[in-house]
PyMOL Python script that loads the backbone (N, CA, C, O; Angstrom):
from pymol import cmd

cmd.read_pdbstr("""\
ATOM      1  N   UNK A   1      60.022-135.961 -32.722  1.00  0.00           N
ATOM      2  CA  UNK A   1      60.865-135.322 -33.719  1.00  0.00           C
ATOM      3  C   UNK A   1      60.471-135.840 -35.105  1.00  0.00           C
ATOM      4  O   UNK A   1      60.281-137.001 -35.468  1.00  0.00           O
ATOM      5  N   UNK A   2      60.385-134.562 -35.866  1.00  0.00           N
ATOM      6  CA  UNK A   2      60.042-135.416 -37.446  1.00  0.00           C
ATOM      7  C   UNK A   2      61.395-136.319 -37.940  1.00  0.00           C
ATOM      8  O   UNK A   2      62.476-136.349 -37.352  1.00  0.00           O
ATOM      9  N   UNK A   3      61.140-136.831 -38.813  1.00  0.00           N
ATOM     10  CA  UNK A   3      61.546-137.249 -40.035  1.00  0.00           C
ATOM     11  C   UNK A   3      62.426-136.654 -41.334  1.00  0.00           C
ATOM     12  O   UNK A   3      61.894-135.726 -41.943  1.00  0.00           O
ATOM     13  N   UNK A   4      63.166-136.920 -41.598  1.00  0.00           N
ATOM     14  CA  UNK A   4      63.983-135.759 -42.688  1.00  0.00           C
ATOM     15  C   UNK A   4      63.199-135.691 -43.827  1.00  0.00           C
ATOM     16  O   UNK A   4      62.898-134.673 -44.450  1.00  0.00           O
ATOM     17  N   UNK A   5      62.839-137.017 -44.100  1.00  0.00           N
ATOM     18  CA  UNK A   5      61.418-137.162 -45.247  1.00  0.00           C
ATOM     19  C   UNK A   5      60.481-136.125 -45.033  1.00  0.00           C
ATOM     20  O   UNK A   5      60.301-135.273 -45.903  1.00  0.00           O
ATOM     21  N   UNK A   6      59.698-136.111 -43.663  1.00  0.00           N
ATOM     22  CA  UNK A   6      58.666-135.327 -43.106  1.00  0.00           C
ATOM     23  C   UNK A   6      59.431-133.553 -43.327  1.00  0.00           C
ATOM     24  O   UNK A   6      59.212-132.727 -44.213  1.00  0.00           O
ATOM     25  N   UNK A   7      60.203-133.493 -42.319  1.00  0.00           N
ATOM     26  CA  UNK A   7      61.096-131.882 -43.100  1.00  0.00           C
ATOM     27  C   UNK A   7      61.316-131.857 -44.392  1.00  0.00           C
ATOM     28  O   UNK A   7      61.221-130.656 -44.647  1.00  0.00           O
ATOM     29  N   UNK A   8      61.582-132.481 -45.515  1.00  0.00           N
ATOM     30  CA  UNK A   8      61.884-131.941 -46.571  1.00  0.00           C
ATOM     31  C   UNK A   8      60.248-131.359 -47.090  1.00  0.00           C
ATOM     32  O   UNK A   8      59.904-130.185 -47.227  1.00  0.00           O
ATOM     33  N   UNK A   9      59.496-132.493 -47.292  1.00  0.00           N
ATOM     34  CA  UNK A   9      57.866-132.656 -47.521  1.00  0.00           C
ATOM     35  C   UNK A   9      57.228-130.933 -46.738  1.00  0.00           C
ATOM     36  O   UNK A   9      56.540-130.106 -47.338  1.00  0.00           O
ATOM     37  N   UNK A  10      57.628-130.847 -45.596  1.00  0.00           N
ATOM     38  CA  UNK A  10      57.292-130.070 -44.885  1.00  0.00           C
ATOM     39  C   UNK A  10      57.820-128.146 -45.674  1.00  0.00           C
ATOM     40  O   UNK A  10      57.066-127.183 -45.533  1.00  0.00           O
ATOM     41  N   UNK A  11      58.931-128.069 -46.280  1.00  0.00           N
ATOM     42  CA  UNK A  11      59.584-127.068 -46.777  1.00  0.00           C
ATOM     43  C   UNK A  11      59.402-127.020 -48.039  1.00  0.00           C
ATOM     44  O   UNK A  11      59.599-125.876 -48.448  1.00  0.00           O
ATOM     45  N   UNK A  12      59.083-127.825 -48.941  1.00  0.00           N
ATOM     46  CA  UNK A  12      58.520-128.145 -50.503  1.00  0.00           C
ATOM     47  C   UNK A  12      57.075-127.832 -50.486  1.00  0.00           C
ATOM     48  O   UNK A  12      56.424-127.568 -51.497  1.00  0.00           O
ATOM     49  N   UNK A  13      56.663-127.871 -49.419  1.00  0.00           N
ATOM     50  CA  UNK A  13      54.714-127.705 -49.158  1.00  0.00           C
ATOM     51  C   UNK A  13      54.269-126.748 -48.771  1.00  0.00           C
ATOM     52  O   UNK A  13      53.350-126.052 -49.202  1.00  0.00           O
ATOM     53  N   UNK A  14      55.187-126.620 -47.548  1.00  0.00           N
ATOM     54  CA  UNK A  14      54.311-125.158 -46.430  1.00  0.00           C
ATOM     55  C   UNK A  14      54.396-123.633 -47.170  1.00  0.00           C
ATOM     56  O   UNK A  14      55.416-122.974 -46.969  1.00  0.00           O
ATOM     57  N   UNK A  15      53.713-123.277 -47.715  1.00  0.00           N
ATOM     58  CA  UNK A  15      53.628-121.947 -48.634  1.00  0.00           C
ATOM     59  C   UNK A  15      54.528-120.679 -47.120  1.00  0.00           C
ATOM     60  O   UNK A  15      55.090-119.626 -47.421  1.00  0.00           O
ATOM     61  N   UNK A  16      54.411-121.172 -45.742  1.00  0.00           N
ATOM     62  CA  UNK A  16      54.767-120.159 -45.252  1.00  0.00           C
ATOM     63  C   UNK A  16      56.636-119.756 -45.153  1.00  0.00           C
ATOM     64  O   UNK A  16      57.376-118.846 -44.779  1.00  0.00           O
ATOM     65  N   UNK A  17      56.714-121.421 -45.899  1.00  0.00           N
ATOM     66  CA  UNK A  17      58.554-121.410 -45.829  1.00  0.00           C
ATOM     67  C   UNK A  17      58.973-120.904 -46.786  1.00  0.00           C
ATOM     68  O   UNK A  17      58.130-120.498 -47.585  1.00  0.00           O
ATOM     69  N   UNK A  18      60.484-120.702 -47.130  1.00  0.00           N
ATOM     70  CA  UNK A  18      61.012-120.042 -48.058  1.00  0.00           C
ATOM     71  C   UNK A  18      61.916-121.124 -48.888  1.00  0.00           C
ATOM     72  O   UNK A  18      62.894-120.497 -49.294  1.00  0.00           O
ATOM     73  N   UNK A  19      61.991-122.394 -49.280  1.00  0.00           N
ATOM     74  CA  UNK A  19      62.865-123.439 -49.591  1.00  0.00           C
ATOM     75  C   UNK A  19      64.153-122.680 -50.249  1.00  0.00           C
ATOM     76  O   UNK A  19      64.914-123.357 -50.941  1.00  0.00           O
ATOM     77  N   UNK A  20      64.362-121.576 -50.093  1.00  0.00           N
ATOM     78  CA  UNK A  20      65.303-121.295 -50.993  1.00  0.00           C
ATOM     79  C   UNK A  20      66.163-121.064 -49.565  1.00  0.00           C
ATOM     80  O   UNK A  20      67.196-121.729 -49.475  1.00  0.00           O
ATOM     81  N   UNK A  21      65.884-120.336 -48.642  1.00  0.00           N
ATOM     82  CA  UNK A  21      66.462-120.413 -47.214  1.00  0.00           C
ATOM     83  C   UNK A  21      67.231-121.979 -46.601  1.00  0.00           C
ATOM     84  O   UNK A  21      67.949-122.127 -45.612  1.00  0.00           O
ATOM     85  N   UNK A  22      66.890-122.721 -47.329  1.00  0.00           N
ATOM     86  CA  UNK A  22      67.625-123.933 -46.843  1.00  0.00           C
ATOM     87  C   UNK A  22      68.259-124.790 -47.215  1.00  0.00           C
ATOM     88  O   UNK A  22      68.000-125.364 -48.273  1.00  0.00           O
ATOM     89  N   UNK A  23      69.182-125.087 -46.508  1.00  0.00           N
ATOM     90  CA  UNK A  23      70.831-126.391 -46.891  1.00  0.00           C
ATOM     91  C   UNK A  23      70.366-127.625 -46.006  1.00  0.00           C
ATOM     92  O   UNK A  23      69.922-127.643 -44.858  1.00  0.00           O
ATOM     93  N   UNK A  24      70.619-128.682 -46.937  1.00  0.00           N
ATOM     94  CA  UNK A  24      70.514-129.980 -46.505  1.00  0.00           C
ATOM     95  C   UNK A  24      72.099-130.339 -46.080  1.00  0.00           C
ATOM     96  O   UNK A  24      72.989-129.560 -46.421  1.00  0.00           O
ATOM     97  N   UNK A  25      72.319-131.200 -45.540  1.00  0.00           N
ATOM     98  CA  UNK A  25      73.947-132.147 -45.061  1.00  0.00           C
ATOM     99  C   UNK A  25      73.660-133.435 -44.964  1.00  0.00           C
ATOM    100  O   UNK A  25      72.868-134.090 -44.288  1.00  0.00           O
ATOM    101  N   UNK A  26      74.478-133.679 -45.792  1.00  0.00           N
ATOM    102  CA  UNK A  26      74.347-135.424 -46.104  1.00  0.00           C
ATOM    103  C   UNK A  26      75.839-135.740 -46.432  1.00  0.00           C
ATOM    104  O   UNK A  26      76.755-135.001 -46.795  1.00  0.00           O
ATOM    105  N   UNK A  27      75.755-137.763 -46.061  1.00  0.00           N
ATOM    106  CA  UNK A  27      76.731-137.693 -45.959  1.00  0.00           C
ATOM    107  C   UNK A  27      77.192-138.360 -47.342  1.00  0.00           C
ATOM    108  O   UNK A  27      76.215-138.460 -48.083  1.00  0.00           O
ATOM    109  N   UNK A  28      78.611-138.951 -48.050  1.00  0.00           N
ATOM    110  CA  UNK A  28      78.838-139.079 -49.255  1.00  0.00           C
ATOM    111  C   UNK A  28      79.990-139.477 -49.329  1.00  0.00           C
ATOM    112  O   UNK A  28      80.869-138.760 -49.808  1.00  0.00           O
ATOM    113  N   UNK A  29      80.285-140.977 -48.768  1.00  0.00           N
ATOM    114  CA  UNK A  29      81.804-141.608 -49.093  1.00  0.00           C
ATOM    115  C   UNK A  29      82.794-141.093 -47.889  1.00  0.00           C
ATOM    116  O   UNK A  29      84.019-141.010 -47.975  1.00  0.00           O
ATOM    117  N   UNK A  30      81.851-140.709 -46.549  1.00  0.00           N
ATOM    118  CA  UNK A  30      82.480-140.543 -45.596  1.00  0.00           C
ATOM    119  C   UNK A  30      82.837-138.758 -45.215  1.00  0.00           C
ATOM    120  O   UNK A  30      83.349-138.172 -44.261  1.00  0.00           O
ATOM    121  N   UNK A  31      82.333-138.409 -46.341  1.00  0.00           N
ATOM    122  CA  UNK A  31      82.607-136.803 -46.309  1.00  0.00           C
ATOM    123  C   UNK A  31      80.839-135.951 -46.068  1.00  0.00           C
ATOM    124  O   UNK A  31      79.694-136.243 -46.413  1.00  0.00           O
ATOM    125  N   UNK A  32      81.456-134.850 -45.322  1.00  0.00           N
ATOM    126  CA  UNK A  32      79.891-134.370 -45.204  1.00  0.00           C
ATOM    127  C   UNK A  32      79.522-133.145 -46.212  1.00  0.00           C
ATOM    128  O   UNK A  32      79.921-132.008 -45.962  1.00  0.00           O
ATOM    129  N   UNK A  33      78.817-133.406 -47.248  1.00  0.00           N
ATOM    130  CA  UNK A  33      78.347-132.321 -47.965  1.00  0.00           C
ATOM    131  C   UNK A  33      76.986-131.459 -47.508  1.00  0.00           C
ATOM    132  O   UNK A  33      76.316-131.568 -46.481  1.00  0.00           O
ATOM    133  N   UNK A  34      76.812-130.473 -48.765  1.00  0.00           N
ATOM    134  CA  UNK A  34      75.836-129.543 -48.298  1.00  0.00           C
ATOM    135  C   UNK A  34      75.138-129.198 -49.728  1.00  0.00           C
ATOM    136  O   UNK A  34      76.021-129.029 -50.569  1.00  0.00           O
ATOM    137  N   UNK A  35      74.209-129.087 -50.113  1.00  0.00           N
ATOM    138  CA  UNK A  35      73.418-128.404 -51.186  1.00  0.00           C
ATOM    139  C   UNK A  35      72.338-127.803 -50.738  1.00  0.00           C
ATOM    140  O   UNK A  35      71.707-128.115 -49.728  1.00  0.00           O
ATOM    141  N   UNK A  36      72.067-126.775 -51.614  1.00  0.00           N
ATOM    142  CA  UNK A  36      70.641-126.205 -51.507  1.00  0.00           C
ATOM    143  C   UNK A  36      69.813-127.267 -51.498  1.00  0.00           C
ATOM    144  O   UNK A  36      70.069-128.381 -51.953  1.00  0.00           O
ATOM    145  N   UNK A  37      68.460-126.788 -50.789  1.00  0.00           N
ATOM    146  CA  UNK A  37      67.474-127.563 -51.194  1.00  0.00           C
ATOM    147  C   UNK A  37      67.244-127.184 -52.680  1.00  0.00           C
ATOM    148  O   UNK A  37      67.792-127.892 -53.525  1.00  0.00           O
ATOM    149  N   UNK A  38      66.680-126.405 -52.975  1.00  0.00           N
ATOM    150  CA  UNK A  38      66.011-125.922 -54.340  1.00  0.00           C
ATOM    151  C   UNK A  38      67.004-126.892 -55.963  1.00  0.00           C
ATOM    152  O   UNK A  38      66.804-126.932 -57.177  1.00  0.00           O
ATOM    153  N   UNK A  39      67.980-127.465 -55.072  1.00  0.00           N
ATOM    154  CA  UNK A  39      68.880-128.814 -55.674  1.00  0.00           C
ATOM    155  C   UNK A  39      67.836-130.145 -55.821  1.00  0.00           C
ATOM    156  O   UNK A  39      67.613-130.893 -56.773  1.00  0.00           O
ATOM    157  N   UNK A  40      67.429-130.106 -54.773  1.00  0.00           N
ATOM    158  CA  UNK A  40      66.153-131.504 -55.403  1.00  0.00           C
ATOM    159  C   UNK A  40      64.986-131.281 -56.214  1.00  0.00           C
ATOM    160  O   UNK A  40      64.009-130.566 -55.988  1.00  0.00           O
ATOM    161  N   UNK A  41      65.288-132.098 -57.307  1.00  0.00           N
ATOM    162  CA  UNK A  41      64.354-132.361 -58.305  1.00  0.00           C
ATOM    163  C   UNK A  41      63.108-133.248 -57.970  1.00  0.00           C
ATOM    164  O   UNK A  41      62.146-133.347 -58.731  1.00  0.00           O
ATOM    165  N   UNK A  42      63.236-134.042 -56.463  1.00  0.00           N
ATOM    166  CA  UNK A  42      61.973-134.606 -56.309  1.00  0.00           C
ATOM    167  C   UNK A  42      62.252-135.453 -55.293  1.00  0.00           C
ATOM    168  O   UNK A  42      63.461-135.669 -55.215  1.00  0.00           O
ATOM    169  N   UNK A  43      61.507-136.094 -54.373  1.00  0.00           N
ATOM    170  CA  UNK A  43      61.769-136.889 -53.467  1.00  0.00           C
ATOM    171  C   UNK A  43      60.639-138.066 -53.449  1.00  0.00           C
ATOM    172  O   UNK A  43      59.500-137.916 -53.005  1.00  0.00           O
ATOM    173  N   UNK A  44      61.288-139.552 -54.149  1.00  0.00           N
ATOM    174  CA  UNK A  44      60.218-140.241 -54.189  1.00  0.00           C
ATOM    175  C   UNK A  44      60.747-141.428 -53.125  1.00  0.00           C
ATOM    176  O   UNK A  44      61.956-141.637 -53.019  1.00  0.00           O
ATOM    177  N   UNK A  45      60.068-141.959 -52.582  1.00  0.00           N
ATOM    178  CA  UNK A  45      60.202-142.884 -51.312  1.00  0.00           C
ATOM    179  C   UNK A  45      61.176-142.709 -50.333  1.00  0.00           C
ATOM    180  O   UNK A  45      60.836-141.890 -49.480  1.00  0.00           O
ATOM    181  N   UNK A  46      62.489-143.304 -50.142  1.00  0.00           N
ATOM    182  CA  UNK A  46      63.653-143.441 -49.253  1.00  0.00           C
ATOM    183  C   UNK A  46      65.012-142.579 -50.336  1.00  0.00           C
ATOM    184  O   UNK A  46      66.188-142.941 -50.309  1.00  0.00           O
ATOM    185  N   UNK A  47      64.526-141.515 -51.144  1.00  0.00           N
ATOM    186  CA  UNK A  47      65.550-141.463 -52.121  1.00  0.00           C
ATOM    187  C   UNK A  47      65.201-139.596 -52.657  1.00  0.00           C
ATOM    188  O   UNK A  47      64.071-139.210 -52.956  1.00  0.00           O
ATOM    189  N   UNK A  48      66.287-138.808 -52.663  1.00  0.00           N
ATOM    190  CA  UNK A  48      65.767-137.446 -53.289  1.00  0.00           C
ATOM    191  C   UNK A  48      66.344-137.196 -53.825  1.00  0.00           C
ATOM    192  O   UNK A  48      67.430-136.774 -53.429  1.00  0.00           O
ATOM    193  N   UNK A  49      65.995-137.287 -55.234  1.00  0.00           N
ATOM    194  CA  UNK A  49      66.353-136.791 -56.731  1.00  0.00           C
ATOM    195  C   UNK A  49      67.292-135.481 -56.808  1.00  0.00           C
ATOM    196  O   UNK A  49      66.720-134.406 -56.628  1.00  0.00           O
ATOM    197  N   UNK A  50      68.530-135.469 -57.030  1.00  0.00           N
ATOM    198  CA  UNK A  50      69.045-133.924 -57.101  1.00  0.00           C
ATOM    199  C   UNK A  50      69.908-133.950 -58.283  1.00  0.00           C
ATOM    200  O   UNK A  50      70.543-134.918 -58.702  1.00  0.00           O
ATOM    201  N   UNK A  51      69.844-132.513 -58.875  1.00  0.00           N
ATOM    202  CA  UNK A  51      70.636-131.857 -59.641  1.00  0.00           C
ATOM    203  C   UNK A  51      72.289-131.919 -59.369  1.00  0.00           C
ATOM    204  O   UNK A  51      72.913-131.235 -58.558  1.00  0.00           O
ATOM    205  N   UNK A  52      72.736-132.782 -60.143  1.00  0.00           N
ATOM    206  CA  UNK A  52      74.398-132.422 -59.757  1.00  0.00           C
ATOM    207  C   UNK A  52      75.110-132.475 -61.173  1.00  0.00           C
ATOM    208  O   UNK A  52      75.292-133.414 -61.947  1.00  0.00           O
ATOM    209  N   UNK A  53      75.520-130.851 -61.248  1.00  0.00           N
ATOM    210  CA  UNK A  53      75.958-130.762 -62.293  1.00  0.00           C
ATOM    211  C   UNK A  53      75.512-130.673 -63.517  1.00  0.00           C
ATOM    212  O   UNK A  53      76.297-130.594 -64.462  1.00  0.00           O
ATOM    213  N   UNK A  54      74.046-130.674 -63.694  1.00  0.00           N
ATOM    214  CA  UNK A  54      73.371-130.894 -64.899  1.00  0.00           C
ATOM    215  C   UNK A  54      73.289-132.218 -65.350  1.00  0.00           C
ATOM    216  O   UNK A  54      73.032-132.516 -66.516  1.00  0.00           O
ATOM    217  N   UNK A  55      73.540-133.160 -64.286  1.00  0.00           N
ATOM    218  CA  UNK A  55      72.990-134.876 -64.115  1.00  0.00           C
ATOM    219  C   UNK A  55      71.892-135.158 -63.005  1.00  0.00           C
ATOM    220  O   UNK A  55      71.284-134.260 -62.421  1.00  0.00           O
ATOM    221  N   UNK A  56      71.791-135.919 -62.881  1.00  0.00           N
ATOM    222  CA  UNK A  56      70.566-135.843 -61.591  1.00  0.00           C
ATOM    223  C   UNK A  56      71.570-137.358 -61.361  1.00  0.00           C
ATOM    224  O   UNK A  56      72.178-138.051 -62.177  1.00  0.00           O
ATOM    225  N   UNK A  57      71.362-137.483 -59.546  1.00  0.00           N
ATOM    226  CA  UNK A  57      72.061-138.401 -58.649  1.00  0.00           C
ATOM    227  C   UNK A  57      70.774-138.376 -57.881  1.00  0.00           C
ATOM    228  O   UNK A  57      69.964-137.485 -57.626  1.00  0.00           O
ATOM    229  N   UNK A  58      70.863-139.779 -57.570  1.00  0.00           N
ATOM    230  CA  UNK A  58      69.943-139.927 -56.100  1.00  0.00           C
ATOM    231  C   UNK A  58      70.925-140.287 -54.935  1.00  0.00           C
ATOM    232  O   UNK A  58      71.931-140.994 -54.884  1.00  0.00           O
ATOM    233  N   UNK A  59      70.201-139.476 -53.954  1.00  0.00           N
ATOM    234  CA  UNK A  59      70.865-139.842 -52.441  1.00  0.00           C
ATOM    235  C   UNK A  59      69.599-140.380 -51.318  1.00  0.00           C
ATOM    236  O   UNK A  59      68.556-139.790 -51.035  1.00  0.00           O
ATOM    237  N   UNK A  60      70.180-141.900 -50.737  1.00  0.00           N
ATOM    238  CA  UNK A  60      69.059-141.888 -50.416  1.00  0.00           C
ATOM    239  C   UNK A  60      68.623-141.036 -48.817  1.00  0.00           C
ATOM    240  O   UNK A  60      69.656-140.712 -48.233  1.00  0.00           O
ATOM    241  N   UNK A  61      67.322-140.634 -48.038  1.00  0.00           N
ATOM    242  CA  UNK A  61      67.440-140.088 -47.087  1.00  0.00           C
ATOM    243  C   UNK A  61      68.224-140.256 -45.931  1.00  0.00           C
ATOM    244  O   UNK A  61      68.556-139.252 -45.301  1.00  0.00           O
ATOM    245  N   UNK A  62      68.562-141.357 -45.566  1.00  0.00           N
ATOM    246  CA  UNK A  62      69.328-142.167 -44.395  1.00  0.00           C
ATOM    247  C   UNK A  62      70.195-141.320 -44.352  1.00  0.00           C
ATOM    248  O   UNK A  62      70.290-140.804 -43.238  1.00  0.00           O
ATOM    249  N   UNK A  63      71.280-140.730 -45.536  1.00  0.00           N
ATOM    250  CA  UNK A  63      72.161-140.015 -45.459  1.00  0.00           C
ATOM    251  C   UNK A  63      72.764-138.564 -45.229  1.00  0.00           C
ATOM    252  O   UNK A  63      73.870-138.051 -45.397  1.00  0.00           O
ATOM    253  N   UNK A  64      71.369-138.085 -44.707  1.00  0.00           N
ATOM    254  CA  UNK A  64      71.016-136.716 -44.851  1.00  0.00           C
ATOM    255  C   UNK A  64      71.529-137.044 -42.566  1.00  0.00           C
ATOM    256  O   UNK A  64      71.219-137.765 -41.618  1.00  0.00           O
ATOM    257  N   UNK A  65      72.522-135.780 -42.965  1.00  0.00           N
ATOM    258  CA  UNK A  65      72.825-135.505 -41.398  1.00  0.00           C
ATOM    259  C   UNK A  65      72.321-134.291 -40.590  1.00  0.00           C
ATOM    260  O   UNK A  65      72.268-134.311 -39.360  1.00  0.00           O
ATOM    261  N   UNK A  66      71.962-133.258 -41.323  1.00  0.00           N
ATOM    262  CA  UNK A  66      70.854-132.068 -40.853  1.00  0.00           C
ATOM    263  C   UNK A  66      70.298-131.122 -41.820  1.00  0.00           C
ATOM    264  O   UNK A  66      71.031-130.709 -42.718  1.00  0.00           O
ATOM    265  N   UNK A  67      69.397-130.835 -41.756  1.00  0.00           N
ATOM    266  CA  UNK A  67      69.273-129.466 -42.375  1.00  0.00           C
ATOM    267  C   UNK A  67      69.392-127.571 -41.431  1.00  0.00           C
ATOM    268  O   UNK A  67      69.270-127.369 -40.223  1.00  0.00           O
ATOM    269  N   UNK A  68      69.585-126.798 -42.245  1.00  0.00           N
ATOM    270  CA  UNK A  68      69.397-125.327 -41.372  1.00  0.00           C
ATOM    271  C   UNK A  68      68.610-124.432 -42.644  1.00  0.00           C
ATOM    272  O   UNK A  68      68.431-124.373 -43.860  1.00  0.00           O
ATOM    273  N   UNK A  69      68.377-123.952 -41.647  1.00  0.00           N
ATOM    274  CA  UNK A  69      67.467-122.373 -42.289  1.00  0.00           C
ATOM    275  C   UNK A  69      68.132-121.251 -42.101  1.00  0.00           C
ATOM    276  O   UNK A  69      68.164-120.807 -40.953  1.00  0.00           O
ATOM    277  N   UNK A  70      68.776-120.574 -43.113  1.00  0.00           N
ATOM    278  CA  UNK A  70      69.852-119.379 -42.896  1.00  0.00           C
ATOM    279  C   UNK A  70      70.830-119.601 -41.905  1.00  0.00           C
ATOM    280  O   UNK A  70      71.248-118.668 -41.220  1.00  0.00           O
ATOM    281  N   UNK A  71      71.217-120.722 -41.778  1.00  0.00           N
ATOM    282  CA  UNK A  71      72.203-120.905 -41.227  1.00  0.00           C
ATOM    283  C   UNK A  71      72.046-121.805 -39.583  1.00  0.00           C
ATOM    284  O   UNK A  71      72.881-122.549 -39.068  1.00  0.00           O
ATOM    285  N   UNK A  72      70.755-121.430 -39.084  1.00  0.00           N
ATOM    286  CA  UNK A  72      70.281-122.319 -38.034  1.00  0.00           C
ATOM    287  C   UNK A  72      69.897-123.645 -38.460  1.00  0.00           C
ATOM    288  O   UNK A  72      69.191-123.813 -39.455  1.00  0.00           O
ATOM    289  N   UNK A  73      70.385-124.709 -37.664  1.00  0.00           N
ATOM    290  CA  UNK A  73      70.543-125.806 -37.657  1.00  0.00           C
ATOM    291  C   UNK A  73      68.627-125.966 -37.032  1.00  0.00           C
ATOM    292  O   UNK A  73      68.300-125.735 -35.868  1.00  0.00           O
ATOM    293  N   UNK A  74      67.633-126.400 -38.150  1.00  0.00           N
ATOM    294  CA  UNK A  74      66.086-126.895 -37.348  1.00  0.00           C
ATOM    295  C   UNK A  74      66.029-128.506 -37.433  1.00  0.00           C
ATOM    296  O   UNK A  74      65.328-128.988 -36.542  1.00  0.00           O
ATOM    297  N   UNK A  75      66.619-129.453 -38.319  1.00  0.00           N
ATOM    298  CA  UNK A  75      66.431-130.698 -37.814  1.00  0.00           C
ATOM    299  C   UNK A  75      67.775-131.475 -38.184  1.00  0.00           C
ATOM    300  O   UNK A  75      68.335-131.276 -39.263  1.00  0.00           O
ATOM    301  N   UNK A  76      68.372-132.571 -37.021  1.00  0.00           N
ATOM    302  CA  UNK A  76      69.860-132.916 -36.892  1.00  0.00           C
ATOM    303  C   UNK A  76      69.455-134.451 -36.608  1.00  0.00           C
ATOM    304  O   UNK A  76      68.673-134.696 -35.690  1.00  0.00           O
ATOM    305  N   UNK A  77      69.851-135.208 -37.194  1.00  0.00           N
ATOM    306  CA  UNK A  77      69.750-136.831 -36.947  1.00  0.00           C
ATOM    307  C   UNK A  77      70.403-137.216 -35.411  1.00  0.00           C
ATOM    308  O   UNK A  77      71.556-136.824 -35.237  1.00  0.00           O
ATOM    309  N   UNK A  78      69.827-137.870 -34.413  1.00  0.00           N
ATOM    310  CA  UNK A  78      70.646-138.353 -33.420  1.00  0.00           C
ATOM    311  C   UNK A  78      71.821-139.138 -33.835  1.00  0.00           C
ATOM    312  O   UNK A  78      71.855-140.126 -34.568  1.00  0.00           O
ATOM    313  N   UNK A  79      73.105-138.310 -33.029  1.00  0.00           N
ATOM    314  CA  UNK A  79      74.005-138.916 -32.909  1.00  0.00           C
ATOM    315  C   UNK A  79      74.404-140.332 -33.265  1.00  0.00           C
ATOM    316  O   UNK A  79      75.395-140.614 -33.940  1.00  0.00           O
ATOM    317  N   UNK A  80      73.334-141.411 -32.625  1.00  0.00           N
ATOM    318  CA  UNK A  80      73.480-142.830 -32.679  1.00  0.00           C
ATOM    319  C   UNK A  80      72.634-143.667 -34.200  1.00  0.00           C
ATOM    320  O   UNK A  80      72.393-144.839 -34.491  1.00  0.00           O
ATOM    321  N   UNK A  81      72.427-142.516 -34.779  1.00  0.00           N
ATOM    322  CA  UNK A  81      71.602-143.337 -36.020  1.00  0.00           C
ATOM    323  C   UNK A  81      72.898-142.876 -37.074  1.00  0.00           C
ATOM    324  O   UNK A  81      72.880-143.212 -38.258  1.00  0.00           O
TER     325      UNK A  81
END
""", "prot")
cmd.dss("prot")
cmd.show_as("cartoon", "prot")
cmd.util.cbc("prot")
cmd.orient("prot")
């Protein structure tokens, strides 16, 4: 199974994806949010740069609980991590 690093890298790169097709879920003070991808401004090491609000916040990856593509769920963190 990839990596959420490896999926994001993977949807920012592959000319055959559509990044606009996809929502990240991460988590944030115990609550689970959602943004577009096309919300990150950049992803440098353990950390992806996003637009919030016309500020930029970093979140780091650890916190990311799945992404979907139109609504299908393609990569979901195991349960135990």
């Amino acid at each position: 199974m990839k990596t959420e690093k490896e999926m994001l890298d993977k949807i920012a790169h592959d000319k055959r994806l559509n990044p606009q097709d996809y929502t990240i879920y991460y988590r944030d003070k115990g609550e689970l949010k959602q943004i577009p991808f096309n919300s990150i401004k950049r992803i440098e090491g353990s950390f992806m740069a996003i637009d919030c609000n016309g500020r930029e916040a970093t979140i780091p990856l650890h916190r990311i609980r799945k992404i979907t593509e139109g609504g299908k769920t393609v990569w979901q963190r195991s349960p135990a991590a």
